[in-house]
Biopython code that builds the backbone (N, CA, C, O; Angstrom):
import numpy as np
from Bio.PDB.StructureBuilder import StructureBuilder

atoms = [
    (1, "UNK", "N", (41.619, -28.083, 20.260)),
    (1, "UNK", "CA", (42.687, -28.464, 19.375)),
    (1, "UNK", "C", (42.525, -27.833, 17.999)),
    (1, "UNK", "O", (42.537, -28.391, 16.902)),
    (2, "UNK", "N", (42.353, -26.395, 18.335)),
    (2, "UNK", "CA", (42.124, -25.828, 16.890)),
    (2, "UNK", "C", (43.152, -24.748, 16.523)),
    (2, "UNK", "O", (42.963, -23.819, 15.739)),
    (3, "UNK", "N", (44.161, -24.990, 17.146)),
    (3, "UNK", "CA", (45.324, -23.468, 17.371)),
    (3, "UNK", "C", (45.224, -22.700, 17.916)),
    (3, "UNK", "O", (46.218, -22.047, 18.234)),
    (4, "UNK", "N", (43.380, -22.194, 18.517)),
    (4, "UNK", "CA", (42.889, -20.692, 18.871)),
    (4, "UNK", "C", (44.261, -20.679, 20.270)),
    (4, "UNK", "O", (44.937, -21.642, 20.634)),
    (5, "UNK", "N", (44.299, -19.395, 20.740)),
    (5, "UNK", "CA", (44.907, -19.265, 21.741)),
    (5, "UNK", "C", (43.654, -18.890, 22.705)),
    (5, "UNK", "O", (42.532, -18.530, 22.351)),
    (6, "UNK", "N", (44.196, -19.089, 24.127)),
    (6, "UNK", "CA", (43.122, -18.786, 25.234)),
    (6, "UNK", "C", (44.066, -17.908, 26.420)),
    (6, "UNK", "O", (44.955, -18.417, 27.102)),
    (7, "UNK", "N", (43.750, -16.873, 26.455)),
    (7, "UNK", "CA", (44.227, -16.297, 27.780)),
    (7, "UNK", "C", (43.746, -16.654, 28.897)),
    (7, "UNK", "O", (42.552, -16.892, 29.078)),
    (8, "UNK", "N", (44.539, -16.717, 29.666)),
    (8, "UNK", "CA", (44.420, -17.246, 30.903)),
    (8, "UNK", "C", (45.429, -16.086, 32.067)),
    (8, "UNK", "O", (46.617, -15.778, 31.975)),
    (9, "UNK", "N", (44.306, -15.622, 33.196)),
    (9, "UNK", "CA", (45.255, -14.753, 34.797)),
    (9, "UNK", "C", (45.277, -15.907, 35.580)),
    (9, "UNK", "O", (44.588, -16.910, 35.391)),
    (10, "UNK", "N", (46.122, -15.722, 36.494)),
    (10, "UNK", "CA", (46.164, -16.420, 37.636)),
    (10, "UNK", "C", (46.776, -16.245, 39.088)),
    (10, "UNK", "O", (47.806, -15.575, 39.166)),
    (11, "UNK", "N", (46.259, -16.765, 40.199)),
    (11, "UNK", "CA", (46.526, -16.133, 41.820)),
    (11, "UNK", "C", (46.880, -17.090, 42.251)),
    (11, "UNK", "O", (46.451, -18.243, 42.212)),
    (12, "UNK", "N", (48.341, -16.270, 43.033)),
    (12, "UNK", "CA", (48.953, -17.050, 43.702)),
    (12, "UNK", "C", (49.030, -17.139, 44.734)),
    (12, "UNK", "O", (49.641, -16.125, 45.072)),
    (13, "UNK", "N", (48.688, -18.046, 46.104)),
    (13, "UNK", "CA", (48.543, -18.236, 47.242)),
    (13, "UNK", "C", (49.488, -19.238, 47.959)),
    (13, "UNK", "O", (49.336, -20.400, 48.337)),
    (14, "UNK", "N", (50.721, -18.185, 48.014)),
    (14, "UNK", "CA", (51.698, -19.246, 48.673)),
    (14, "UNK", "C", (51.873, -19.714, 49.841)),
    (14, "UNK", "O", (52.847, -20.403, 50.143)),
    (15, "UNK", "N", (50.678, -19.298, 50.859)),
    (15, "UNK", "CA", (50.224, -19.692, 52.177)),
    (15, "UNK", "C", (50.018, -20.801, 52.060)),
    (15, "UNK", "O", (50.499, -21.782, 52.628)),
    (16, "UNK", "N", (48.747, -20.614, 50.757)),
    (16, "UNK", "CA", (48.328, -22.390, 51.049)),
    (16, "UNK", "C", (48.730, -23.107, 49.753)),
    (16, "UNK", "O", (47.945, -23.890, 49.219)),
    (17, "UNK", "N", (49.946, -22.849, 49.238)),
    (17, "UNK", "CA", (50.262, -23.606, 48.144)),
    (17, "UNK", "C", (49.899, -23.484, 46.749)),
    (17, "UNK", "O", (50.631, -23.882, 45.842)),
    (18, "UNK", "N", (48.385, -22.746, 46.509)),
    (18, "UNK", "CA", (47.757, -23.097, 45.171)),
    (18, "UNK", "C", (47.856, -21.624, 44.344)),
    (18, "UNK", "O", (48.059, -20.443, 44.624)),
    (19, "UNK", "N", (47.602, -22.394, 43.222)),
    (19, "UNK", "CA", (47.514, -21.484, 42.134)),
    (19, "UNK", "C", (46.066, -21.399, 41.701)),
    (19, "UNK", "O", (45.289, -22.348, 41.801)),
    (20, "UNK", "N", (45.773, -20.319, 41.257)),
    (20, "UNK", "CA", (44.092, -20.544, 40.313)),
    (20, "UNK", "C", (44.291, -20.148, 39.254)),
    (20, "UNK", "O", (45.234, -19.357, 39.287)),
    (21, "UNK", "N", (43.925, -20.266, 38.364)),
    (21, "UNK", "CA", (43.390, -19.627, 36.683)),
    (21, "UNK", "C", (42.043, -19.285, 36.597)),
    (21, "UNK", "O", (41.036, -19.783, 37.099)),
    (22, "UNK", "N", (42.221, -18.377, 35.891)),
    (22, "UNK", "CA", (40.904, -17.829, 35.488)),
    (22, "UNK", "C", (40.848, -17.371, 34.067)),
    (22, "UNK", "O", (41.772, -16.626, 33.740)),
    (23, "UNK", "N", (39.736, -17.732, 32.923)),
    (23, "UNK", "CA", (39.785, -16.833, 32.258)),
    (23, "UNK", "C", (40.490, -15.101, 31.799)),
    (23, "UNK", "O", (40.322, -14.273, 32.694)),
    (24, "UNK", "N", (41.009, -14.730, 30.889)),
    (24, "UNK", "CA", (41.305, -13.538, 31.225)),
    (24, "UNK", "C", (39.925, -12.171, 31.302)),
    (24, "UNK", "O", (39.973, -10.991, 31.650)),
    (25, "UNK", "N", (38.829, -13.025, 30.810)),
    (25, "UNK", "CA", (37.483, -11.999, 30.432)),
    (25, "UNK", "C", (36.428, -12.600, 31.470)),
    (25, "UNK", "O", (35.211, -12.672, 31.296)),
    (26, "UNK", "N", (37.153, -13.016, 32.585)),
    (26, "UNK", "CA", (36.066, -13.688, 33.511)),
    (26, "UNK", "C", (36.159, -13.814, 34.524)),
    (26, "UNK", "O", (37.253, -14.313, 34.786)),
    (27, "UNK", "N", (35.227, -13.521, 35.863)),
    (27, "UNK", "CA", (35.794, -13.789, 37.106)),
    (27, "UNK", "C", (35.578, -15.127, 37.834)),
    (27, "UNK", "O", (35.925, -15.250, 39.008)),
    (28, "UNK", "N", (35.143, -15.890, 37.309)),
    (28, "UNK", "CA", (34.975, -17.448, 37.412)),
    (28, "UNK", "C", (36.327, -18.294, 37.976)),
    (28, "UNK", "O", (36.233, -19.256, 37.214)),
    (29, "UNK", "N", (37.068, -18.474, 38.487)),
    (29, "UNK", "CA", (37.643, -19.433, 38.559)),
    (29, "UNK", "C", (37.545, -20.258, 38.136)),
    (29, "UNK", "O", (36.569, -20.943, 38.444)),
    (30, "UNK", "N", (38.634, -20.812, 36.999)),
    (30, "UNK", "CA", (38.610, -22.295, 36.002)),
    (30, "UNK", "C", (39.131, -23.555, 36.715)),
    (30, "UNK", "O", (38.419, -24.494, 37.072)),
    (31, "UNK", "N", (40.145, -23.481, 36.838)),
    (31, "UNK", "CA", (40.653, -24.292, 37.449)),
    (31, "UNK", "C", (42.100, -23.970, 38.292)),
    (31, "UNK", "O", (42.927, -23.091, 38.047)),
    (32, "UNK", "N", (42.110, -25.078, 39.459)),
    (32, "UNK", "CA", (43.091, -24.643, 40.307)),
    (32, "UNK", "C", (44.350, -25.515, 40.749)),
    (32, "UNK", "O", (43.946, -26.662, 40.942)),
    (33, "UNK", "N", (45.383, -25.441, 40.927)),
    (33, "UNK", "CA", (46.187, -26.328, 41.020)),
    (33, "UNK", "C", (46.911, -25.913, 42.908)),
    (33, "UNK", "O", (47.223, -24.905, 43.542)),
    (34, "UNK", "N", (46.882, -27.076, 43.080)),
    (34, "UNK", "CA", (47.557, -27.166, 44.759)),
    (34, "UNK", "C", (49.124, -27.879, 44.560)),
    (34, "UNK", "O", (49.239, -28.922, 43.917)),
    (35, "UNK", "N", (50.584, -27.032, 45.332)),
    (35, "UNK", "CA", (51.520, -27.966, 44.920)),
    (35, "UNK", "C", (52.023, -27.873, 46.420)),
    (35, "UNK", "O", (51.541, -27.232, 47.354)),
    (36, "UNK", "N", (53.426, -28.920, 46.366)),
    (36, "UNK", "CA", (54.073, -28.995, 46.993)),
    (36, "UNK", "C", (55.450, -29.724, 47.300)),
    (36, "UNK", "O", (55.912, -30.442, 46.414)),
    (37, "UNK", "N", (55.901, -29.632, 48.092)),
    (37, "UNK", "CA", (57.667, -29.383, 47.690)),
    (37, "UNK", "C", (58.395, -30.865, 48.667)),
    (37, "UNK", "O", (58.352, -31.003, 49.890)),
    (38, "UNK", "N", (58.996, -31.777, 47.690)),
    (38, "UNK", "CA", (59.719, -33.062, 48.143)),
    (38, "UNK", "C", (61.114, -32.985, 48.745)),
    (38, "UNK", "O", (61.932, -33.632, 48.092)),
    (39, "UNK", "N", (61.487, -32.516, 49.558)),
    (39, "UNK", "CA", (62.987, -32.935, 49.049)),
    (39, "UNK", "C", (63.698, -31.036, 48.691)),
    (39, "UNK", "O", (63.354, -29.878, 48.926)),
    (40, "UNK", "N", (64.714, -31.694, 48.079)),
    (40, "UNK", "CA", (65.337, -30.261, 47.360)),
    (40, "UNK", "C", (65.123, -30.236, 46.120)),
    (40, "UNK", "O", (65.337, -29.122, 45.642)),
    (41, "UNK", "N", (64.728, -31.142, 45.263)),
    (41, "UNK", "CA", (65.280, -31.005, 44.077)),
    (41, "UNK", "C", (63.542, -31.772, 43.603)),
    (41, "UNK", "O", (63.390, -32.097, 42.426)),
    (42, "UNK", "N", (62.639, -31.938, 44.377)),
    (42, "UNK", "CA", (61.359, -32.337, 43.936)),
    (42, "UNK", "C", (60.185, -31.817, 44.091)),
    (42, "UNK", "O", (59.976, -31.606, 45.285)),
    (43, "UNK", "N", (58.956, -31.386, 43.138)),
    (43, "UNK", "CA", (58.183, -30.575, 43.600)),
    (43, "UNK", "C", (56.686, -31.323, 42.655)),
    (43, "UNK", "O", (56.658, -31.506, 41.438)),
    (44, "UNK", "N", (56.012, -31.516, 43.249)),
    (44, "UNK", "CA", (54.731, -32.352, 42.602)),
    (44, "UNK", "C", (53.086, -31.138, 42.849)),
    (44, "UNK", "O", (52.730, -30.423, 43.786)),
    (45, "UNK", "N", (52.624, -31.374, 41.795)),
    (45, "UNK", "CA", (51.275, -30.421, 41.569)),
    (45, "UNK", "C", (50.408, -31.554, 41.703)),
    (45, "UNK", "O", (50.846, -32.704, 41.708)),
    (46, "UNK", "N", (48.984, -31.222, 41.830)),
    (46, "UNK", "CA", (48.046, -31.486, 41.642)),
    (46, "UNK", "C", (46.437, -30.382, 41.345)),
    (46, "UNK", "O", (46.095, -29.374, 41.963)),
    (47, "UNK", "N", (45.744, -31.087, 40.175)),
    (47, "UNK", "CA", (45.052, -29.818, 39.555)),
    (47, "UNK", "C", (44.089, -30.774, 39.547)),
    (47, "UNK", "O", (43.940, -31.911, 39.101)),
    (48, "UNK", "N", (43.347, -29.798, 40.309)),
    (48, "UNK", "CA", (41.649, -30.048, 40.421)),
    (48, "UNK", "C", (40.430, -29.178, 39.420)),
    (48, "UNK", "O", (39.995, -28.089, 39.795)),
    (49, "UNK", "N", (39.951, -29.859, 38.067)),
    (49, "UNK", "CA", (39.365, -29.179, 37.263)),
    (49, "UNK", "C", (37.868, -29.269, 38.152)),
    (49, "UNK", "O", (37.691, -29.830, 39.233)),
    (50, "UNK", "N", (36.957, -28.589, 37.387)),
    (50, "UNK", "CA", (35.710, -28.433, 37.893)),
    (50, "UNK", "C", (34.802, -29.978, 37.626)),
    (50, "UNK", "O", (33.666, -30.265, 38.005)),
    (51, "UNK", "N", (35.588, -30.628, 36.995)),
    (51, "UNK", "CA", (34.763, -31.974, 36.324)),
    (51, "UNK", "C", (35.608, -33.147, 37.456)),
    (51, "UNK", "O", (36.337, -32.658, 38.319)),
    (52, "UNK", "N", (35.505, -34.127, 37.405)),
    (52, "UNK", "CA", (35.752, -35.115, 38.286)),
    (52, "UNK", "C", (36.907, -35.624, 38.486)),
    (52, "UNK", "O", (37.222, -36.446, 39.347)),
    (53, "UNK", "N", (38.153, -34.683, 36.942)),
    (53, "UNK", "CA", (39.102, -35.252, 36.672)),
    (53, "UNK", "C", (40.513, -34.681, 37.643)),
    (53, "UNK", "O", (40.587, -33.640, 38.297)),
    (54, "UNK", "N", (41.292, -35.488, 37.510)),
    (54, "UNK", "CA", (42.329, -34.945, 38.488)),
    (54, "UNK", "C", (43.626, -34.985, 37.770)),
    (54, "UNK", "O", (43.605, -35.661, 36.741)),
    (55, "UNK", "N", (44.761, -34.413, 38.079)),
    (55, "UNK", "CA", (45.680, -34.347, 36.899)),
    (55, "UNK", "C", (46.949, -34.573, 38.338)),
    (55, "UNK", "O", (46.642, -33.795, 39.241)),
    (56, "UNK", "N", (47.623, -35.023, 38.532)),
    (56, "UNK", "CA", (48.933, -35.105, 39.388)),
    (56, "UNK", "C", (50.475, -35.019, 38.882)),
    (56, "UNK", "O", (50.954, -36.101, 38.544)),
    (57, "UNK", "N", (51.262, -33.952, 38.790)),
    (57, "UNK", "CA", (52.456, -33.928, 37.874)),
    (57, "UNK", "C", (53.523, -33.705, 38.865)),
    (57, "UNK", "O", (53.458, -32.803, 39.700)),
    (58, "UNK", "N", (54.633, -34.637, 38.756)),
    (58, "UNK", "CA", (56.042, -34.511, 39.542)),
    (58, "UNK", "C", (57.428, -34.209, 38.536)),
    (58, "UNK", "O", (58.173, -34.770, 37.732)),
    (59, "UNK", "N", (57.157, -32.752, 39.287)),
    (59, "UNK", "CA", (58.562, -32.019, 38.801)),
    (59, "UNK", "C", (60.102, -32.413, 38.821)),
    (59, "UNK", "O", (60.157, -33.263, 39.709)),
    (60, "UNK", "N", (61.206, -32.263, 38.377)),
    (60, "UNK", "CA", (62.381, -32.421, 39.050)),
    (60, "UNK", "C", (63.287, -31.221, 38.745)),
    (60, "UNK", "O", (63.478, -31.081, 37.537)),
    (61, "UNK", "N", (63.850, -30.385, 39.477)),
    (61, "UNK", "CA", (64.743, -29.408, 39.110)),
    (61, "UNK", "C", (66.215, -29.646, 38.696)),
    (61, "UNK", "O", (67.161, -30.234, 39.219)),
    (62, "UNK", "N", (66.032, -28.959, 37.556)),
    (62, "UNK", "CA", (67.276, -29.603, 37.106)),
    (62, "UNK", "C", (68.241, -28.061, 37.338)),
    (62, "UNK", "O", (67.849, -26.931, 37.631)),
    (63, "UNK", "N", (69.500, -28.541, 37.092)),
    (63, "UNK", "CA", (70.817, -27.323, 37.823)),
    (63, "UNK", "C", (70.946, -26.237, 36.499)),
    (63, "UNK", "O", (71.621, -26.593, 35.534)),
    (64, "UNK", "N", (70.418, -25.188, 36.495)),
    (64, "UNK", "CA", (70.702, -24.417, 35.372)),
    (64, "UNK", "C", (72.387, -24.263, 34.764)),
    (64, "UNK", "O", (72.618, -24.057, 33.573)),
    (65, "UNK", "N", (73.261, -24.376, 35.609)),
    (65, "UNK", "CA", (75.195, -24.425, 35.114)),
    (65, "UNK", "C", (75.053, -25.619, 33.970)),
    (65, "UNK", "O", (75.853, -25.540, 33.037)),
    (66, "UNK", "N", (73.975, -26.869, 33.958)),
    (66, "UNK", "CA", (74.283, -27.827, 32.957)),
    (66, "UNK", "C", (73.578, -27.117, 31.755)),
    (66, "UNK", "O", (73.006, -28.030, 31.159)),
    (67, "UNK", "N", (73.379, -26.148, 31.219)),
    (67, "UNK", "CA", (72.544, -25.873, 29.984)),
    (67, "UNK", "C", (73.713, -25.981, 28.958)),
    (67, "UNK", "O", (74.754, -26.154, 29.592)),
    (68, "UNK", "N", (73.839, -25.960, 28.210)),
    (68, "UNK", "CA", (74.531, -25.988, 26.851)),
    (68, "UNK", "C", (75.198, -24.632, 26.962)),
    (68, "UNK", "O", (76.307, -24.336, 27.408)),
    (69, "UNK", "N", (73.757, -23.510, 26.179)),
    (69, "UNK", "CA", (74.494, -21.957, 26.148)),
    (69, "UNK", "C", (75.099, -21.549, 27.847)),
    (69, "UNK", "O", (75.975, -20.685, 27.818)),
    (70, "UNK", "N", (74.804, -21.966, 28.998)),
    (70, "UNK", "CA", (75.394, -21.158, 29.649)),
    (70, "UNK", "C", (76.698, -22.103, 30.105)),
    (70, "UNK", "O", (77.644, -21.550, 30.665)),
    (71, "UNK", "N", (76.720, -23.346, 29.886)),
    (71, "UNK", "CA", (78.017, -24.528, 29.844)),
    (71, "UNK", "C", (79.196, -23.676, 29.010)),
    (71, "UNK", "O", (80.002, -23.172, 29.793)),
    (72, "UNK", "N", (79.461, -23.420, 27.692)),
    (72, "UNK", "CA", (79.908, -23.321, 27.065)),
    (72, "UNK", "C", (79.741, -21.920, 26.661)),
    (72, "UNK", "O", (80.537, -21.605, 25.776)),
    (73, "UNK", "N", (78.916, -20.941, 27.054)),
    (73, "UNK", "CA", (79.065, -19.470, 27.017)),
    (73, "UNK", "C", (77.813, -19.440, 25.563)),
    (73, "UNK", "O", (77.051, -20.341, 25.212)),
    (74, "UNK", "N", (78.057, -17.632, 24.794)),
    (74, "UNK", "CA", (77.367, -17.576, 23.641)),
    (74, "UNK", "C", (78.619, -17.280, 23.297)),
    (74, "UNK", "O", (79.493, -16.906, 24.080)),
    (75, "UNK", "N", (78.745, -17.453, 22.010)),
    (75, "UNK", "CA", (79.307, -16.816, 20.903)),
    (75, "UNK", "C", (78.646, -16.226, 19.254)),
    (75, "UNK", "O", (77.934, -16.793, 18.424)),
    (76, "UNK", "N", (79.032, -15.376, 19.276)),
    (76, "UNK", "CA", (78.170, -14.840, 17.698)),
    (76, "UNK", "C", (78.445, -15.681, 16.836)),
    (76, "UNK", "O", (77.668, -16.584, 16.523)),
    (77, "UNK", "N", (79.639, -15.502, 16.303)),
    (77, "UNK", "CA", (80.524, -16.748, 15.714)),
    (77, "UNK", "C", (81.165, -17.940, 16.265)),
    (77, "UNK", "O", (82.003, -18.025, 17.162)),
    (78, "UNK", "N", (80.523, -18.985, 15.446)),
    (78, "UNK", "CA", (80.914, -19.912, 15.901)),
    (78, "UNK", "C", (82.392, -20.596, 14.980)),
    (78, "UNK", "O", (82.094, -21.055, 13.877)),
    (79, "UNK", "N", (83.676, -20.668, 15.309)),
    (79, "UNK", "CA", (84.400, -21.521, 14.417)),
    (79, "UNK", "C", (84.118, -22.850, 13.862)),
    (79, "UNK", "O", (84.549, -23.349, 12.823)),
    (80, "UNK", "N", (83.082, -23.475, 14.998)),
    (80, "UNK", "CA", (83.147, -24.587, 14.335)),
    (80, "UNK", "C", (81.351, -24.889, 15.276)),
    (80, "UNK", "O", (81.043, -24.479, 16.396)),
    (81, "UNK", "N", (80.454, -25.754, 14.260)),
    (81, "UNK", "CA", (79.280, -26.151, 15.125)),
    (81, "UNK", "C", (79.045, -26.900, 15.871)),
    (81, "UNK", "O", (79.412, -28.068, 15.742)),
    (82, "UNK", "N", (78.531, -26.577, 16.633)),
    (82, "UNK", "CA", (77.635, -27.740, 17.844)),
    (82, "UNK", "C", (76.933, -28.267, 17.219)),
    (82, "UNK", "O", (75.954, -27.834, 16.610)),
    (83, "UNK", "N", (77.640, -29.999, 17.341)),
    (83, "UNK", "CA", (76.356, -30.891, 16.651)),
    (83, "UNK", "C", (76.018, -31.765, 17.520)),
    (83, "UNK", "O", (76.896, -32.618, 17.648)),
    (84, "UNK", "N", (74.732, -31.990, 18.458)),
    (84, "UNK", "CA", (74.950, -32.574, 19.497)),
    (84, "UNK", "C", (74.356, -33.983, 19.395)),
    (84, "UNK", "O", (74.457, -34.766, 20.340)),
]
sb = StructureBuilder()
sb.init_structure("model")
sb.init_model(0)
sb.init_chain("A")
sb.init_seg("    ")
for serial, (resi, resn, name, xyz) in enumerate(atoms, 1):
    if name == "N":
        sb.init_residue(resn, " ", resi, " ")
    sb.init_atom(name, np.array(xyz, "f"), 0.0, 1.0, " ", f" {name:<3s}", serial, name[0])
structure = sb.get_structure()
């Protein structure tokens, strides 16, 4: 929590689901995440660090047509603002 930035590569193995990270200056494998897919619109991870801890995150896809800029287009000029 000091601002530094950390590079990070990573491999993707969509056979068996997972992702790895690695350092970018290292061939170590850091940590790896295994996912998989609910439904249509649901997709949940789970990341296994090297320490005991486990992290479990459930996605939901949302419909890109609802975004704002692509709802309502771009314009350079605006006549009047979006205040939302």
């Amino acid at each position: 929590m000091n601002d530094s930035l950390v590079s990070y590569t990573y491999t993707m193995d969509s056979l068996h689901h997972s992702l790895t990270f690695t350092l970018r200056n290292d061939t170590v494998p850091k940590d790896s995440f295994f996912y998989a897919f609910e439904g249509n619109n649901h997709e949940w991870m789970e990341l296994r660090s090297r320490g005991a801890d486990s992290l479990y995150v459930r996605l939901h896809k949302l419909d890109l047509q609802n975004f704002p800029l692509v709802k309502r287009g771009y314009h350079w000029i605006n006549e009047y603002p979006l205040n939302r």
